[in-house]
N, C-alpha and C positions, 0 to 999 in steps of 0.2 A: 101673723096672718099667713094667708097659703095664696095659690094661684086662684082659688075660687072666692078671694074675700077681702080682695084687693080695695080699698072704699074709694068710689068716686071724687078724685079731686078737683074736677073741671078741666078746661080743654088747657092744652099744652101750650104758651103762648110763641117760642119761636116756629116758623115755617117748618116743614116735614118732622118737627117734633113728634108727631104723634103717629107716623109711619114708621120713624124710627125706633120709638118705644114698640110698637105691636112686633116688628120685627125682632127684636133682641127680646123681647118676651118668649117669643113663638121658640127663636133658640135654645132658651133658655129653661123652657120645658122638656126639649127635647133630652136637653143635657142631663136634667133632674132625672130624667126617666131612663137614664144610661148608666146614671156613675150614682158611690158610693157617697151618700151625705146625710145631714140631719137639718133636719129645719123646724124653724119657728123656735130655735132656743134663745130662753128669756133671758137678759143680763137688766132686767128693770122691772118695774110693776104698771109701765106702760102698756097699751096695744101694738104701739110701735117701737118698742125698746125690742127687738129680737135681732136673733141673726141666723142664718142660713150658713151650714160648712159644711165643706166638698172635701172629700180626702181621697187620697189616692189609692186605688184596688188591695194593695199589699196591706194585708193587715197587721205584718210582722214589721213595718217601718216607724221609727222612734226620733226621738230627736229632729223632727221636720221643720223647717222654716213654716213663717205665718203672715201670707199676705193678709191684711182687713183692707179691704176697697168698700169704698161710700160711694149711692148711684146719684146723679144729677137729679134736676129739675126745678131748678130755682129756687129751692130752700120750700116750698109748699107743694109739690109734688114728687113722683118719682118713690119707688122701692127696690128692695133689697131682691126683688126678685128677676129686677129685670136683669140681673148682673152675673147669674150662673152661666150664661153664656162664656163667661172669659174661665171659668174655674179649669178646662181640659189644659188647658197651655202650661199652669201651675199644676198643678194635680201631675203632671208629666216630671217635672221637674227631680225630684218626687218633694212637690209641697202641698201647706194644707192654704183653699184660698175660703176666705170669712166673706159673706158679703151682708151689708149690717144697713137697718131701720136708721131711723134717726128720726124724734118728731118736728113736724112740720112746722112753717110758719103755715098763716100769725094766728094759729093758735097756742105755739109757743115761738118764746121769741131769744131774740140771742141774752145772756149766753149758752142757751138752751141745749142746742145740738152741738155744741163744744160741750157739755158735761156729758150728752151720750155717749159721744163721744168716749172719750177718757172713760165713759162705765164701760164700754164695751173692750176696749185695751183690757183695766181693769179685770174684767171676766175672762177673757184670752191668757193673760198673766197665769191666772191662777187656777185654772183650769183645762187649757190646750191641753196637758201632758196627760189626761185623762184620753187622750184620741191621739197620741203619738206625737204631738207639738213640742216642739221649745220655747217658753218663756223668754227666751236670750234670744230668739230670732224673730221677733217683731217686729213687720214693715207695713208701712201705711200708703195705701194710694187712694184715687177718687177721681171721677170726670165731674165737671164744670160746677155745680155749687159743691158735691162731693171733693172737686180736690179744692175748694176753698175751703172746706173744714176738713180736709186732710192736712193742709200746710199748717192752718189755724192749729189746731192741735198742735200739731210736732214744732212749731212754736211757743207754745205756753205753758213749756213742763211747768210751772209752780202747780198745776191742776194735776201732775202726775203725783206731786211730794203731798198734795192734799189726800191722795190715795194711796201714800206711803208705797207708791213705785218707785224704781230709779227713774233718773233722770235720761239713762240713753235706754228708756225700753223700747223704744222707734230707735229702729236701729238704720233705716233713710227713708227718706218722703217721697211718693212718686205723683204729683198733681197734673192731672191731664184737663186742660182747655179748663184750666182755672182763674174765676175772677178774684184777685188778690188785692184789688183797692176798691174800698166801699167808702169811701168819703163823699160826702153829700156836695160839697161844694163846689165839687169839681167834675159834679152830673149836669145836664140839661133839668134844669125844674121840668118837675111834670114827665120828663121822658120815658121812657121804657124802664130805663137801670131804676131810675128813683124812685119808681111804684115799686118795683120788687125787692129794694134794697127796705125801701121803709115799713115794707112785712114782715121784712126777719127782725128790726129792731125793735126797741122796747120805748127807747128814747134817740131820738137825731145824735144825741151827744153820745149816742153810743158807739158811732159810725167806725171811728179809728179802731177802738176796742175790738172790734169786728175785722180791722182791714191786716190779711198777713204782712202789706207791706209796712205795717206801723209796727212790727213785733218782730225785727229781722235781728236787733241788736241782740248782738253775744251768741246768736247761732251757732253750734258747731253738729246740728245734726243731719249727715249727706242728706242735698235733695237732688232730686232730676226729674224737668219740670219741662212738659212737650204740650204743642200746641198746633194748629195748623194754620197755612196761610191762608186761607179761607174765613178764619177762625171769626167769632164775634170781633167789633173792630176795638173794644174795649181793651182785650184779652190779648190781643196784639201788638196795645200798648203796655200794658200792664206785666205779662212776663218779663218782657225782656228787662224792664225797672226793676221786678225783682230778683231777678237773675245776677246781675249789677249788683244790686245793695246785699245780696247774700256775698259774690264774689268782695265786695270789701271787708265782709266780718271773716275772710280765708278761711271758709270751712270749704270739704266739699262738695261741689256743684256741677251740674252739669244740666244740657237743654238740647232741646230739638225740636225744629218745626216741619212737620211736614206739607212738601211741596203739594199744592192743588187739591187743601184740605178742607172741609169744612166741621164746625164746631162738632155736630153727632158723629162725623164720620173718625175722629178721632178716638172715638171709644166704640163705637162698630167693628173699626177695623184690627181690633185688638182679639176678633178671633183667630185672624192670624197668626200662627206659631213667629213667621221672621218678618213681623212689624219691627220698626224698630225702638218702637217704646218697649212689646212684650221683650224682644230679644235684651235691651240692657237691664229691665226689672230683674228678671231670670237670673241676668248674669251679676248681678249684686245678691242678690239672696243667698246664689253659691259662694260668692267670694264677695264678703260684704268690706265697702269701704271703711277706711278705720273713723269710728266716731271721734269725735277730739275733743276730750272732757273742757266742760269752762274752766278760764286759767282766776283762783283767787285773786 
């Protein structure tokens, strides 16, 4: 898809969701129409299996690091295109930044956008170095359902060895204002979460399947996982649990909430060069934390 063929997915259901999305769109064009990228490249035979990358001016630069970031909107809205807005800050670096489709619920359901997932890694593997990428510098982030299938992924390599990847091609997680526990039982029936959660599944029994914090064991791949205090009140319980449950599988981890945040405003404010999520992203990509292979 392009900026003109975006398809209607209905209204945005959180407050100024939908101020926010026009906004980071509006950016986001601007950006397209600044800097050096390609769009609408297929890694599926979907409409929505593409992805959008931004590289940076120098055309003689090789070996680059490769952010892929996933956009929000509760797993049934939200594209790849609202997210060119954060590509300058990487692009600077000098890296390449992916921002990638994913289909929607419900009409696809989990574990559906975990396999795009992993197709789009996949596609990045084996063909970045055609646009000056490294295969070997693959980093994953995503705001709010995006970094819950950002975590989800870089927790379920066995879907990496189903694609005859290695196991540390995420080479660390970055989930911004990520919902990480999808357990049914532990919603409001009826409430806001359990309508949206029960879109993306297929069956209720799916629910853990789906939750990152159910897939923490044997981690050893760095995450660093920022939220605001503002943030959804879910999200507020739920990182800092997972935070916790990674820091006891000793891989590493690290976190940050920012002070007098709200849920959009933590991926808005990620145009800023010295945010402090962009600034430690950055600063792992150059010097990436060492992965810690699983011990047999």
């Amino acid at each position: 898809m392009s900026f003109d063929d975006m398809p209607d997915r209905g209204e945005l259901m959180l407050p100024g969701a939908k101020e926010y999305a026009a906004r980071i769109l509006a950016e986001s064009k601007a950006v397209v129409a600044n800097s050096r990228c390609i769009l609408d490249v297929s890694y599926g035979n979907d409409f929505f299996q593409k992805l959008d990358i931004f590289l940076p001016n120098d055309l003689a630069l090789t070996d680059l690091p490769v952010l892929l970031f996933l956009h929000g909107g509760a797993w049934r809205h939200g594209f790849k295109e609202w997210m060119g807005f954060m590509a300058p800050n990487f692009n600077a670096l000098p890296a390449i930044f992916v921002s990638a489709n994913y289909r929607l619920a419900p009409e696809t359901k989990h574990p559906g956008q975990l396999n795009d997932c992993w197709d789009a890694i996949a596609w990045i593997y084996h063909r970045i170095d055609d646009h000056g990428g490294d295969p070997n510098k693959i980093y994953l982030g995503g705001h709010s359902a995006g970094g819950h299938l950002a975590a989800l992924t870089a927790l379920k390599l066995d879907y990496a060895a189903k694609r005859d990847l290695p196991r540390d091609v995420i080479k660390a997680c970055f989930p911004l204002s990520p919902p990480l526990n999808l357990r049914l039982d532990e919603m409001e029936p009826g409430g806001r979460r359990e309508k949206v959660v029960k879109l993306l599944l297929a069956r209720d029994s799916d629910d853990r399947d789906a939750s990152p914090i159910d897939s923490v064991a044997g981690n050893k791949t760095p995450f660093f996982i920022a939220w605001g205090e503002n943030d959804l009140p879910e999200i507020a319980i739920q990182t800092p649990a997972v935070v916790e449950a990674l820091e006891r599988e000793q891989c590493v981890v690290d976190w940050h909430r920012f002070g007098g945040t709200g849920h959009s405003q933590t991926n808005e404010n990620c145009r800023d060069i010295m945010n402090p999520w962009v600034r430690k992203v950055r600063a792992w990509m150059k010097n990436p934390p060492e992965y810690l292979p699983e011990i047999a």
